[in-house]
N, C-alpha and C positions, 0 to 999 in steps of 0.2 A: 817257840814251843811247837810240837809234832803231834799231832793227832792220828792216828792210822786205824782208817774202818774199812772192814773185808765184807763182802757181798756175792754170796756165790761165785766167788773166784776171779772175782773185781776187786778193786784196791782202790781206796781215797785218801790221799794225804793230806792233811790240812798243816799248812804253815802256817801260825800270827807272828809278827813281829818277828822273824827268822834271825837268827845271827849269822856268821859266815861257814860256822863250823855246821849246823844245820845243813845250810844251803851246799854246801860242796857238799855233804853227805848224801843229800835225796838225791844230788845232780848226778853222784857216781852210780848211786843205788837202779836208777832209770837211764842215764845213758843221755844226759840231758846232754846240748851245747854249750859250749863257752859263752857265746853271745843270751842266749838265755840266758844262763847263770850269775851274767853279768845285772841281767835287766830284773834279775827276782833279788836284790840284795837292795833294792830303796825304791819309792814308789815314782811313777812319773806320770805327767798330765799328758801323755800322749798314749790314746786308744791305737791298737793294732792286733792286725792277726796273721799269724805268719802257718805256713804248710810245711813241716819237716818227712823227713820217710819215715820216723820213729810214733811222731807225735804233731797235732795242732798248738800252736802257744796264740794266746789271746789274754790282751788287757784290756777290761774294762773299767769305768767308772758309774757310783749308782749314787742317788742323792739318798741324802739322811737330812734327817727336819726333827728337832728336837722342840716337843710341844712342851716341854716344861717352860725351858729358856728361848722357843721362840730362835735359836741359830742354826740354820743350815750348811750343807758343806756336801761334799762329796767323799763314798769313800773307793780305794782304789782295789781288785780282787783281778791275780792272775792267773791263768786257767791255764793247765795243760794237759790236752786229752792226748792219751793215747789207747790204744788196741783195748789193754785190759785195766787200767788204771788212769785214775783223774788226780792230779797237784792242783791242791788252792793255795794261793799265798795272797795271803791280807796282813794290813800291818796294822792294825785295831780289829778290839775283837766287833765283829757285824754281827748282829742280830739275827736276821734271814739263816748266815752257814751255821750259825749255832743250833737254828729249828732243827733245819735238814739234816743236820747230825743229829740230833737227837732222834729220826726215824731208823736211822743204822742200830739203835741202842735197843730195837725191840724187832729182829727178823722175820718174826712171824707174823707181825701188823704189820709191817713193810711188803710182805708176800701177799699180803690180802689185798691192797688196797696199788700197789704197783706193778708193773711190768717191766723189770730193767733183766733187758738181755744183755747189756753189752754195754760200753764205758761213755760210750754216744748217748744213750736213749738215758744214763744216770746224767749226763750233762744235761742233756734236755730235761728231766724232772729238776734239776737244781737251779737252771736259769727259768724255768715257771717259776719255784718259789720265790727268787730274787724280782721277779716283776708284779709278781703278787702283794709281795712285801712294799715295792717302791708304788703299786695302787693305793696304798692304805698311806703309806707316807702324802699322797698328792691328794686324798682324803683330808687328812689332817689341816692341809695348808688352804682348802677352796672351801672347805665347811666354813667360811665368814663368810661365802659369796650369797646365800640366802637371806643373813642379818644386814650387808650393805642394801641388796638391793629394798629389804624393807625399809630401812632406814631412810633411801634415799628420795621415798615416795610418802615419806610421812613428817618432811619439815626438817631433817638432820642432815642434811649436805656437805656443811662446814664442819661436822666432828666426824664424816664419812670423806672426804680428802686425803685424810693422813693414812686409814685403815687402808683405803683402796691402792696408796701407792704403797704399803707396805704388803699388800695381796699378790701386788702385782708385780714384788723385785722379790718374793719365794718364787713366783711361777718363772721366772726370770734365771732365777738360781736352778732351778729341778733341770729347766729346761736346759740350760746349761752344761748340769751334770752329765747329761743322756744324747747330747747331741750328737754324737758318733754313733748310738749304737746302730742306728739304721743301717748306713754304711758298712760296718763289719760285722753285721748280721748278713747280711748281703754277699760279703765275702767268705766267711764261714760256712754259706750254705754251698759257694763255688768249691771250697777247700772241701770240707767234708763228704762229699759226694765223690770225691776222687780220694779221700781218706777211709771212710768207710763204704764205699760203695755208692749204687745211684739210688737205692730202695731205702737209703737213709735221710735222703731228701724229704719223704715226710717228718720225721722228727726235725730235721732244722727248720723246716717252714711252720712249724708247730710253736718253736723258741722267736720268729719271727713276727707270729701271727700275738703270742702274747706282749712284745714290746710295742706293737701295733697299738692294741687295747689301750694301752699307758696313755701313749704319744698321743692318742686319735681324744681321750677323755682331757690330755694336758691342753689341745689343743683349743678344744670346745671352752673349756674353762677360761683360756685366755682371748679367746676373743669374745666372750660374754664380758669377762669384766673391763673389757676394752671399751666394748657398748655401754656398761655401766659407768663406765668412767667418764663418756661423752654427754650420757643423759646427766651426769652429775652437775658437769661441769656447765651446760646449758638452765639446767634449773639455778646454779648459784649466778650465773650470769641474767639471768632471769631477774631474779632476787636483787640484784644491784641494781638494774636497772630500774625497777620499783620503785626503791629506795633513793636513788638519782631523782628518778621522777618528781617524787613528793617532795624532796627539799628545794626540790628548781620551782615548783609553783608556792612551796611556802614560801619561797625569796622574794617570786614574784606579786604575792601578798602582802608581805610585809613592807617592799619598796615606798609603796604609795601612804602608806600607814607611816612611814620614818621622815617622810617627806612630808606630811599634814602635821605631825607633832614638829619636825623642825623648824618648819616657817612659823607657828603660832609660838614657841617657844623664843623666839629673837627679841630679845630687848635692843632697839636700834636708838634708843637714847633719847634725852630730853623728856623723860619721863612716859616714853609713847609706849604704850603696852597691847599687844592683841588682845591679848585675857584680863583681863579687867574684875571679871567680877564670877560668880559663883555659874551663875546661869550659863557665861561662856567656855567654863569649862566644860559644863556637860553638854554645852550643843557640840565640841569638840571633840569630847568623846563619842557622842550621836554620830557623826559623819564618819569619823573613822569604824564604827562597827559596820555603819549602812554602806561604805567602800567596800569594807572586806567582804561582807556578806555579798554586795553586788561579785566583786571577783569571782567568788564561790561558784556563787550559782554561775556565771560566764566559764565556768570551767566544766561545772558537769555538764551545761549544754553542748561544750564542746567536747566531752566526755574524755575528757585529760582526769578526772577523778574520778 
């Protein structure tokens, strides 16, 4: 499908899901390459940005986090800027190019509220909104990081395990997605300065400075719940060891107590009984409490309880 928005004498083409008779159409229509043309007919996991004399081509990828069903992924959008006109091609429809279309659909709030001279400075307002957009996506995914860390300080460590490693293989995923942009931001800003000039270096530093925001908030995130994940894992080990504790001195209570009932319980024959009578029961039992209670108390003295 082709979407075509004009803007004071600028031109946006949006491609979703293109077929071939598409794609060889825009390609003739702008003068594109072969080797483009070849790269915008299915999508590929390899980030690039290439310099041509007509146009810039750039692929990126951006994460998408689906809070209903909880599944992440990446999606893929090829960019190519030239002098007066922008080509997107996506192959799902993306939430973000759909906003951004949508401000073409009203030019006179677009006039108010933008300054697009030129097919650079619309690139640069399109890649803010797409960073903007993947902000609220990595919103979405660390809004648990407040309820872990509550959790983790108030006795729940063992049903905060599973949460944290499923926290921490979204930011895992995001970070994933985005891992190149730094790199061909970088190169974009060398390309385009020799594309549109060197006074356009502030707008790319601008598209640079907003993936910064992203990377610099995904970073902070991840190594908070890296620290959350260390204090977790320290207080359940904590926890076990407690629990280790008290059953090693319960054992060692009860030793001597299995050992007092077994030797008075031995019938060794010929009628010879230790227990004999009423009274020896309970002096029996007498000693085995007055044992355990001495243990007791020898254990808080030695402050083992």
């Amino acid at each position: 499908m082709i979407s075509r928005y004009t803007y004071h004498g600028l031109t946006w083409v949006d491609l979703e899901s293109p077929n071939r008779e598409e794609i060889l159409h825009i390609s003739e229509e702008f003068g594109l390459s072969k080797l483009v043309e070849e790269e915008m007919f299915s999508g590929t996991l390899r980030s690039k940005v290439d310099l041509y004399d007509q146009f810039i081509y750039l692929i990126l990828h951006f994460p998408v986090f689906n809070k209903h069903t909880g599944s992440h992924g990446d999606q893929e959008i090829d960019f190519i800027v030239g002098k007066k006109f922008i080509i997107t091609v996506r192959y799902e429809a993306i939430e973000p190019i759909q906003a951004f279309a949508a401000l073409f659909e009203n030019v006179e709030k677009l006039d108010q509220h933008k300054n697009i001279a030129d097919s650079g400075v619309m690139f640069m307002e399109m890649m803010k909104h797409l960073y903007k957009a993947s902000a609220i996506e990595l919103e979405h995914i660390t809004s648990a990081i407040p309820t872990i860390e509550h959790n983790i300080f108030h006795g729940k460590e063992e049903k905060m395990v599973r949460i944290i490693s499923q926290t921490n293989r979204h930011l895992l995923d995001f970070k994933q997605a985005i891992r190149f942009h730094g790199d061909i931001l970088r190169s974009y800003e060398s390309a385009s300065k020799r594309f549109f000039g060197t006074d356009y270096g502030y707008y790319a530093e601008l598209i640079t400075s907003e993936f910064n925001k992203v990377n610099n908030v995904l970073e902070g995130h991840h190594d908070l719940l890296k620290e959350l994940q260390r204090t977790n894992d320290s207080l359940l080990s904590a926890k076990s060891n407690e629990i280790l504790r008290t059953f090693t001195i319960l054992t060692f209570i009860m030793l001597p107590l299995s050992i007092i009932t077994g030797v008075f319980s031995m019938n060794i024959g010929g009628g010879f009984t230790l227990i004999k009578t009423v009274g020896d029961f309970y002096f029996i039992i007498g000693a085995m409490v007055l044992t355990g209670l001495c243990m007791i108390i020898y254990f808080r003295l030695r402050r083992w309880l």
